[in-house]
Backbone as CSV, one residue per row, in Angstrom:
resi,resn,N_x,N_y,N_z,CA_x,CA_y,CA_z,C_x,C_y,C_z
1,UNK,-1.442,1.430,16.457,-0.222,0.693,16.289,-0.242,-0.014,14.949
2,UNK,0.986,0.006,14.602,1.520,-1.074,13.220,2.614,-1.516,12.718
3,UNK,2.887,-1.818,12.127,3.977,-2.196,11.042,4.195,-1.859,9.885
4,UNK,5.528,-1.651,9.194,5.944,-1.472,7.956,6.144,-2.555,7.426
5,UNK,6.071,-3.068,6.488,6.085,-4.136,5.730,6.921,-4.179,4.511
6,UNK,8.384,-4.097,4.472,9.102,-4.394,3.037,9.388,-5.581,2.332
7,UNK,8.819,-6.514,2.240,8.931,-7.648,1.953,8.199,-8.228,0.794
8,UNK,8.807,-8.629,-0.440,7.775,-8.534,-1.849,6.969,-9.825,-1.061
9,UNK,6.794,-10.610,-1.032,5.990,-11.478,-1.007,4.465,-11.528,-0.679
10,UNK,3.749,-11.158,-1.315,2.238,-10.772,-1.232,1.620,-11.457,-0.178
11,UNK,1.889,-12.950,-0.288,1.188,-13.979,0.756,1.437,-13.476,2.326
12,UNK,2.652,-13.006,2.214,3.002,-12.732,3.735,2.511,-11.597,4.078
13,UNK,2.347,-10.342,3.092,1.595,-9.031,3.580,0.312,-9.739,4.257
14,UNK,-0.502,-10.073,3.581,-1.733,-10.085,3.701,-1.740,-11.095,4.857
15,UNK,-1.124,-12.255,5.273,-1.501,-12.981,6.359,-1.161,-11.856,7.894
16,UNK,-0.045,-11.065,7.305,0.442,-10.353,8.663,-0.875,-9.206,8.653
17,UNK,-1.239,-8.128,7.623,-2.275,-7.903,7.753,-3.483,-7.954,8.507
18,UNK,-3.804,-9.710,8.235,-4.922,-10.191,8.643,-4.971,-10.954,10.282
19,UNK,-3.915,-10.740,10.629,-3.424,-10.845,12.367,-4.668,-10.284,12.975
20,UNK,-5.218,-10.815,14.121,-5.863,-10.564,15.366,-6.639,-9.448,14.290
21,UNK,-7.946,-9.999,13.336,-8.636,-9.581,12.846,-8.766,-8.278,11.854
22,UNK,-7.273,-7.852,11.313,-6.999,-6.683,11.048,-6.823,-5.870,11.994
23,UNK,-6.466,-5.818,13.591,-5.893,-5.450,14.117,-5.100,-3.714,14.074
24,UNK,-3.683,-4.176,13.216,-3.094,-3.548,13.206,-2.527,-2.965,11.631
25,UNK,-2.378,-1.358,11.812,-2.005,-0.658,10.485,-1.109,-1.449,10.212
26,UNK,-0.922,-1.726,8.552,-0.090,-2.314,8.084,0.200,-0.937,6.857
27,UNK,1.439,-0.480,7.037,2.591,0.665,6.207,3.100,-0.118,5.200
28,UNK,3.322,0.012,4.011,3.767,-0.750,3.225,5.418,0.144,2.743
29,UNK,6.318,-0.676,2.890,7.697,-0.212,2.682,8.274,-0.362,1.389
30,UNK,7.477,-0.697,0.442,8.070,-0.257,-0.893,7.346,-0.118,-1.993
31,UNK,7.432,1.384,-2.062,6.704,2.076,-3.394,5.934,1.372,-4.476
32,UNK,6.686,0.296,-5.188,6.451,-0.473,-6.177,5.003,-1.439,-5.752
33,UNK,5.045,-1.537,-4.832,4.178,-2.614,-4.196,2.769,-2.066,-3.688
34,UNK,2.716,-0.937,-3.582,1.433,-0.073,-3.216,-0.258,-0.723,-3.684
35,UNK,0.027,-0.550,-4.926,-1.352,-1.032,-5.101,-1.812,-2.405,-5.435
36,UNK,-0.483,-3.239,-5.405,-0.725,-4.147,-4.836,-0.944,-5.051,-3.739
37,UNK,-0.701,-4.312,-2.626,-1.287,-4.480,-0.872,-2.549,-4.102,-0.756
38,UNK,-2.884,-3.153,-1.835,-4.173,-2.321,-1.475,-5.242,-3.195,-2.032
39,UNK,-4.899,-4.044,-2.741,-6.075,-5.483,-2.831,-6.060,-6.386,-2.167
40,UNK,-4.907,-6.673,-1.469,-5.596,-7.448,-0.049,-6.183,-6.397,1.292
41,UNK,-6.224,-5.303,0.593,-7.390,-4.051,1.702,-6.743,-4.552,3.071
42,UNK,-4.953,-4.413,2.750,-4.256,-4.472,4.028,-3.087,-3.199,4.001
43,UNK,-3.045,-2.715,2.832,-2.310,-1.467,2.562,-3.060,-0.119,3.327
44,UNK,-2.825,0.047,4.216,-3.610,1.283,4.601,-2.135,2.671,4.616
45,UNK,-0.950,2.652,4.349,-0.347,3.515,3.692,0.607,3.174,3.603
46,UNK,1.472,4.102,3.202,2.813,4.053,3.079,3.800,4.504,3.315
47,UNK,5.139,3.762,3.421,6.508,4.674,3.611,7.359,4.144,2.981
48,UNK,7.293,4.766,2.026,8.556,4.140,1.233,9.198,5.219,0.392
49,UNK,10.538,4.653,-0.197,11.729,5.919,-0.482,11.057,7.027,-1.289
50,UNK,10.030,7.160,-2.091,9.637,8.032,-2.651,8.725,8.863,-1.999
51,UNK,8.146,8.512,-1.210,6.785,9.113,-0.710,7.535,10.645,-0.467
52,UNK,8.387,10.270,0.333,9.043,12.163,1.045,9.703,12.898,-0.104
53,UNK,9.488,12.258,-1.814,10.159,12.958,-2.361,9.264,13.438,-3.938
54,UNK,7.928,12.651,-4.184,6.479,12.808,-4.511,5.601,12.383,-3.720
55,UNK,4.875,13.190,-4.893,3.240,13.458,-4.541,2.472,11.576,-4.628
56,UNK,3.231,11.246,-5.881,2.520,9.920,-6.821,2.180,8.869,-5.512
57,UNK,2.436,8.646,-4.453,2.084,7.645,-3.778,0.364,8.009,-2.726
58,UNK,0.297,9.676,-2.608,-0.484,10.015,-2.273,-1.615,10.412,-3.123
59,UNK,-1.223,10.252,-4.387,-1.863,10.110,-5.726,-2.978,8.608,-5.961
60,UNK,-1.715,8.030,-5.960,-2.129,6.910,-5.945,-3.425,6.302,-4.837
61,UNK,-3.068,6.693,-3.264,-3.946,6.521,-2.771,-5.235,7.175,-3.112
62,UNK,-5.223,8.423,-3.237,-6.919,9.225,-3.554,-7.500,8.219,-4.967
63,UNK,-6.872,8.046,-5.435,-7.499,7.109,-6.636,-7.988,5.942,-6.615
64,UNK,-7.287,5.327,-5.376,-7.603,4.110,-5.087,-9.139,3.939,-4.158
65,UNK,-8.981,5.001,-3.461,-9.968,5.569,-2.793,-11.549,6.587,-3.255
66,UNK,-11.146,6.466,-4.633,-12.047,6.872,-5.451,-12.458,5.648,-5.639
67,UNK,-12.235,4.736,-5.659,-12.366,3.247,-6.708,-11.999,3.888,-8.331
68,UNK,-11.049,4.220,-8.899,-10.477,4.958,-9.919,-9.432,4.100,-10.039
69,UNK,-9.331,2.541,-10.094,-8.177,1.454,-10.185,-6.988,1.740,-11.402
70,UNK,-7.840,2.678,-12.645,-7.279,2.412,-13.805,-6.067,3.690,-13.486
71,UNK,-6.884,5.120,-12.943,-5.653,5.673,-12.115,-4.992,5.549,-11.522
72,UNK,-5.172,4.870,-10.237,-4.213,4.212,-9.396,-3.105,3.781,-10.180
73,UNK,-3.535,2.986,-10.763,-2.313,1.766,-11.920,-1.622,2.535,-12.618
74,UNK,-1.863,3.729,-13.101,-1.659,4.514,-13.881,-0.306,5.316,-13.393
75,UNK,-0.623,6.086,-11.970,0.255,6.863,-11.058,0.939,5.862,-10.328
76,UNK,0.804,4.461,-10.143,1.465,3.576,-9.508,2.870,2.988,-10.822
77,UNK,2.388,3.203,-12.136,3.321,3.194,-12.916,4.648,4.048,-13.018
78,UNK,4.043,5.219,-13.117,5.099,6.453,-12.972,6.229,6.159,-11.719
């Protein structure tokens, strides 16, 4: 179980995130914001308007997942 999360406010990802111990997947609902959820290591994926229409968000994750930050940032630009 989880949630999507569209809401810029960083503070609030990460406290909802951090609910009942990390708990629950937290989906992040807007593209722009990706690798920045993924440093409060509460981004565990995504759905947002681009994903169903590139690759770059699933990009983004393998890079991030490399520890390859400078890629991530890179494909999180595009």
């Amino acid at each position: 179980m989880g949630m999507k999360f569209t809401d810029e406010h960083l503070m609030e990802v990460n406290a909802a995130g951090a609910f009942r111990n990390r708990k629950y997947n937290m989906l992040i609902g807007r593209d722009e914001m990706l690798t920045s959820t993924l440093i409060y290591n509460n981004g565990q994926g995504n759905i947002g308007s681009m994903h169903n229409f590139s690759s770059y968000n699933s990009q983004v994750m393998q890079a991030w997942n490399r520890h390859d930050f400078e890629e991530a940032n890179a494909m999180q630009l595009k």
